[in-house]
C-alpha positions as CSV (number, residue, x, y, z in Angstrom):
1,X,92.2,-32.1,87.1
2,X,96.0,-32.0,87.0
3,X,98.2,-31.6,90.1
4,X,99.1,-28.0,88.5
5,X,95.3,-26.7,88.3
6,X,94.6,-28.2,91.8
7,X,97.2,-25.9,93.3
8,X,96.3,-23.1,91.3
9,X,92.9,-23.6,92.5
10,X,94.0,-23.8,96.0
11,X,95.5,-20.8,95.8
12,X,92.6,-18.7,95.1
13,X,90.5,-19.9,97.5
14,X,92.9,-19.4,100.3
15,X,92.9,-15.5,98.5
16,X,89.5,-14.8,98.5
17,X,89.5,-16.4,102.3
18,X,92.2,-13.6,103.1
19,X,90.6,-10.8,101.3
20,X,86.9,-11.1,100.7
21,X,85.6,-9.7,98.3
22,X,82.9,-6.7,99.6
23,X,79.1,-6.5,98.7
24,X,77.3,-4.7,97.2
25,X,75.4,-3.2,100.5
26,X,79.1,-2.6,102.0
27,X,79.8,-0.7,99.0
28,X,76.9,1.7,99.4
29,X,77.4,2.2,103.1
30,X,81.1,3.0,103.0
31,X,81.6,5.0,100.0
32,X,79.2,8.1,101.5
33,X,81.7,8.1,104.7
34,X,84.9,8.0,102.3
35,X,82.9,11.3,100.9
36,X,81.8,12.8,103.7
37,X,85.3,12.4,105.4
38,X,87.1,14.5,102.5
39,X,84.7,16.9,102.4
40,X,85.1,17.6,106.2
41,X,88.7,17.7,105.6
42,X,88.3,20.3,103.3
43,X,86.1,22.6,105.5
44,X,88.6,22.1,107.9
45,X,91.6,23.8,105.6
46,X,89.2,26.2,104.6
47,X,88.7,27.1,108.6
48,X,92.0,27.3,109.1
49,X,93.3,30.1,106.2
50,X,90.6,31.9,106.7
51,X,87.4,30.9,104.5
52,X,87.5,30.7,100.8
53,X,88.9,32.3,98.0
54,X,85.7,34.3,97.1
55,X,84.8,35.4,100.6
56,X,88.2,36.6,101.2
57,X,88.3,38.9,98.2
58,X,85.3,40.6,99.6
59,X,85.8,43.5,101.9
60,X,85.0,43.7,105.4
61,X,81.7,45.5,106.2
62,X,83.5,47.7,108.7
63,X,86.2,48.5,106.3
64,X,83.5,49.1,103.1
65,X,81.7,51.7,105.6
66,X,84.5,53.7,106.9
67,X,85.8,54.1,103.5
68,X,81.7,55.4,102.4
69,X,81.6,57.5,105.2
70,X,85.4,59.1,104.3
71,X,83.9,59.8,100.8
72,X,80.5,61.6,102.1
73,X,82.3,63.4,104.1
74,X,85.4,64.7,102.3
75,X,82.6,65.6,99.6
76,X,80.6,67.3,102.6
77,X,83.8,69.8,103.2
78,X,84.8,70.4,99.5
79,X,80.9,71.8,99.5
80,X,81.5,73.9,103.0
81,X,84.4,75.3,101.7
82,X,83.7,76.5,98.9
83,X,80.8,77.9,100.4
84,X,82.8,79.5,102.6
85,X,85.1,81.2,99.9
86,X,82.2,82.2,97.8
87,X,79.7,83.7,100.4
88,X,80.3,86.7,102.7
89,X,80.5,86.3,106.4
90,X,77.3,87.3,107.1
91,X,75.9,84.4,105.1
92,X,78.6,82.1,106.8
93,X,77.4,83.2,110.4
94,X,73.5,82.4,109.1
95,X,74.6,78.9,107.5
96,X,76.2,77.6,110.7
97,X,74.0,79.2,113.0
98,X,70.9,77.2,111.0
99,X,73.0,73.8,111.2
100,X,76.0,73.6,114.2
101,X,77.2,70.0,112.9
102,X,78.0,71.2,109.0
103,X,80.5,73.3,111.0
104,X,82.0,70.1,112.9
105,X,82.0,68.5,109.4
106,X,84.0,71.5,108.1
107,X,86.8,71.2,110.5
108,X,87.4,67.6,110.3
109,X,87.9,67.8,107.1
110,X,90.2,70.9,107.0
111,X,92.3,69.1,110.0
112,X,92.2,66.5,107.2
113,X,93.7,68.4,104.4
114,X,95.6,69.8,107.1
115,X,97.7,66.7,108.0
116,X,99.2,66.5,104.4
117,X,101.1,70.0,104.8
118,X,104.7,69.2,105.7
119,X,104.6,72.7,107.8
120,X,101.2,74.7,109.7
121,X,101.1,78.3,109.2
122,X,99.7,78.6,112.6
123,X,102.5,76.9,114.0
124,X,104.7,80.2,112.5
125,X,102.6,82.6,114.0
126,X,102.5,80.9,117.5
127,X,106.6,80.7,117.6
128,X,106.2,84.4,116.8
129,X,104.1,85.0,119.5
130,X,106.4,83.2,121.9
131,X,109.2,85.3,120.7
132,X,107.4,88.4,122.0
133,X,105.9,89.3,125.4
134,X,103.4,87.5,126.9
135,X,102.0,90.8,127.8
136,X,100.8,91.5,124.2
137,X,96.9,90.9,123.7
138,X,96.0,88.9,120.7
139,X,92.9,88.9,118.5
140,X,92.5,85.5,116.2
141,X,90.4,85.9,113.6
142,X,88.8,83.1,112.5
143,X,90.5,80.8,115.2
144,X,89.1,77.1,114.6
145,X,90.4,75.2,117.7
146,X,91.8,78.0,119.0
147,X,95.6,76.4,119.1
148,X,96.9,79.9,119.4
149,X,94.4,80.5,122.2
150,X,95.9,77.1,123.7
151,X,100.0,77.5,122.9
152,X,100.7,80.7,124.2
153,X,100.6,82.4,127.7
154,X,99.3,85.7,126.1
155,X,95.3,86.9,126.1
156,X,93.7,86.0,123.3
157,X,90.1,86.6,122.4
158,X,89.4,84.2,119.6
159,X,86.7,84.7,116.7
160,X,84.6,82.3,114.7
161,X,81.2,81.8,113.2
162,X,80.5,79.0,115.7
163,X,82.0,78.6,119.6
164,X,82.3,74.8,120.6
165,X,84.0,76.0,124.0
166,X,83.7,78.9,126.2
167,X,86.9,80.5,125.2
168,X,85.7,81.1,122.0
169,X,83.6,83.8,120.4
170,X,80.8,83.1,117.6
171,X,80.6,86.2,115.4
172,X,80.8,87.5,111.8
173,X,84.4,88.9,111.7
174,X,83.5,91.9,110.6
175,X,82.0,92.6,113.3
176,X,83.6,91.6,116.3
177,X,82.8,92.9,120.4
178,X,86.2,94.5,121.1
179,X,87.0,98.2,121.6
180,X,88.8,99.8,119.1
181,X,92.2,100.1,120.0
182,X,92.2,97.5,122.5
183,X,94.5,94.7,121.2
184,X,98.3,94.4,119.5
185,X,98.1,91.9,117.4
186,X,95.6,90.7,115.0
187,X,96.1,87.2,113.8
188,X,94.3,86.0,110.6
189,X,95.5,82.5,109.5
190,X,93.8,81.2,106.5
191,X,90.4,82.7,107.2
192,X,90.7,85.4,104.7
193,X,87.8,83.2,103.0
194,X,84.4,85.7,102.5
195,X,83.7,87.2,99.4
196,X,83.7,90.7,101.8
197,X,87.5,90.1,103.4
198,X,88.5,93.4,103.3
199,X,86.0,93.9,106.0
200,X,87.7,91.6,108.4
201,X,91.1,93.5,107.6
202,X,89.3,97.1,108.3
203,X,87.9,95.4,111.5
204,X,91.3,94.5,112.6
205,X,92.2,98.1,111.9
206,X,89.7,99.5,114.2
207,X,90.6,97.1,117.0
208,X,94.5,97.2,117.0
209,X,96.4,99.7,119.0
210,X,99.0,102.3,117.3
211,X,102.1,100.3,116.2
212,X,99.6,97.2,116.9
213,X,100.8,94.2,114.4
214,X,98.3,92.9,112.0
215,X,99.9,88.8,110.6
216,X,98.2,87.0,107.7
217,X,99.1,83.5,106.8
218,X,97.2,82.4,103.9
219,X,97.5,79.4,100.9
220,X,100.3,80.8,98.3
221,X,98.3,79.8,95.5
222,X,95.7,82.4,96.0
223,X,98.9,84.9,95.7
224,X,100.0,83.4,92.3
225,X,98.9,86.1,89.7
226,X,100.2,83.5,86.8
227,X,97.0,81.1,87.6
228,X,94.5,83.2,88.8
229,X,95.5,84.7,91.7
230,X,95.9,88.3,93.2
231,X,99.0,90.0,92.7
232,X,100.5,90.2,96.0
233,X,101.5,93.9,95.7
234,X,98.3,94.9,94.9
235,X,97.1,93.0,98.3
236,X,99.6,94.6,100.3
237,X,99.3,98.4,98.1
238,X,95.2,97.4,99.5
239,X,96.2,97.0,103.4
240,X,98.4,99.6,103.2
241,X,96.2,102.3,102.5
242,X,93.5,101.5,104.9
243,X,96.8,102.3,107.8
244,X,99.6,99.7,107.9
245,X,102.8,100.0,107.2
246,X,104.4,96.5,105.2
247,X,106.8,94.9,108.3
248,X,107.5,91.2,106.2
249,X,106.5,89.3,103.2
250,X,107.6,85.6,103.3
251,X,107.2,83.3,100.1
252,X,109.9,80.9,101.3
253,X,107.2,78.1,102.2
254,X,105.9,75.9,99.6
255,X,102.5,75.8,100.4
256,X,101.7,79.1,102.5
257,X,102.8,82.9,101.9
258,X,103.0,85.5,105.7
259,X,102.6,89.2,105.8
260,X,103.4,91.2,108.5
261,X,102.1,94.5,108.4
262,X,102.3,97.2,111.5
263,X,99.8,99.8,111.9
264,X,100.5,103.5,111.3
265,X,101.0,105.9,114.5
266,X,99.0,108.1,113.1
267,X,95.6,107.6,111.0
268,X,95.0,109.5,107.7
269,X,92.3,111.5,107.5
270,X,91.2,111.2,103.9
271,X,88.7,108.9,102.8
272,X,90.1,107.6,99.9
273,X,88.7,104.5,98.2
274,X,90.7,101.6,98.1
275,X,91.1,99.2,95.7
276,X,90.9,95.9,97.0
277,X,92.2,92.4,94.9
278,X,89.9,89.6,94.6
279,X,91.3,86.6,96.1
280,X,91.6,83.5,94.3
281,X,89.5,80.7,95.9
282,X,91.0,77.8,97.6
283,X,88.8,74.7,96.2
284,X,89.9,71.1,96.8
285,X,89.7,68.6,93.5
286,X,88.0,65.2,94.3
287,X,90.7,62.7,94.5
């Protein structure tokens, strides 16, 4: 052997003395732990943002329920309403009085559809009130929560077809418990809904005093003749005859139309038969 190979040779025994060379039993107990250590690295990130990709994209069960129960129940309403438009009161006061909760369900949903109107028409008809005397007894048909009951210092008897607190009365409107000529205003604000309306209107005459005010507030597009609708004159032709005088017609607001009408001092005698419009239904499209 040359001097050149014996250092060569040297050289690689002092590297394989420095850097062993592993087994094969070293090899198959590290290279699980190598393994295992990545993969608890990458549970770890996934921890930390939240849990993977595919588990994110899935809704929360909370979220996924509230947004089921949201559908049932605005489907729930847009059946009770148009119920409600399509039946007469009597039939209303029967429905309600055979299952209390549909009427819960009915409200939260109208206080629903409520909250997307930039203005409430019961909101006009209270600042009316609180322009007047406090004196002045109020009748509200069809009252819901009875916010007028609750805004204003006046006496208010307040109607529905179900009471959910002592200050309100369960009736069909039609037929209410007060005296005739007993109150001086009659308030009906968007519950102009039975099939039989004009009965509420000819109930509200026999309880209003002489000069008594009668104020409706109901949605404009059941006052839009050009898509189905009743011609507003023929509606207020209608109340006149049964004994009011017409005191205001507003269409200013966008989604809701007032009349103010004032009863006559004195009552006419004849009998005549008045002809009364059919008002368009108000029906909510499933969004």
């Amino acid at each position: 052997m040359t001097t050149e190979e014996s250092k060569t040779s040297r050289n690689r025994k002092r590297k394989r003395q420095r850097n062993p060379k592993p087994s094969k039993e070293e090899l198959i107990e590290t290279t699980p732990k190598n393994q295992n250590n990545k993969k608890s690295q990458r549970d770890t990130k996934v921890q930390q943002h939240g849990g993977s990709s595919a588990s994110s994209k899935r809704p929360k069960p909370s979220n996924f329920l509230d947004a089921l129960r949201e559908r049932l129940s605005g489907g729930q309403f847009r059946m009770l309403n148009e119920k409600l438009y399509t039946c007469s009161g009597k039939e209303a006061l029967d429905y309600f009085k055979d299952d209390p909760e549909m009427f819960d369900m009915y409200h939260t949903g109208y206080q629903q559809q409520m909250s997307n109107w930039p203005e409430l028409p019961v909101n006009s008809i209270i600042n009316w009130l609180l322009s007047k005397s406090s004196s002045l007894v109020v009748a509200d048909f069809g009252c819901g929560d009875a916010r007028i009951a609750k805004s204003v210092k006046n006496k208010v008897f307040s109607f529905d077809l179900v009471s959910k607190n002592p200050s309100v009365i369960a009736c069909d409107m039609s037929n209410t418990s007060l005296e005739s000529s007993s109150v001086d205003v009659a308030v009906f604000c968007l519950s102009l809904m039975g099939t039989n309306y004009s009965s509420y209107i000819k109930e509200a005459h026999r309880v209003l005093r002489p000069s008594g005010m009668l104020l409706i507030a109901e949605v404009k597009s059941r006052f839009d003749p050009n898509n189905g609708g009743a011609d507003p004159k023929d509606f207020v032709k209608a109340v006149c005859e049964l004994g009011f005088t017409s005191v205001l017609k507003d269409f200013s607001n966008k989604m809701f139309i007032l009349f103010h009408f004032k009863k006559k001092e004195q009552v006419n005698s004849d009998q005549k038969i008045i002809k009364w419009p059919e008002l368009k239904a108000c029906l909510y499209k499933r969004r």
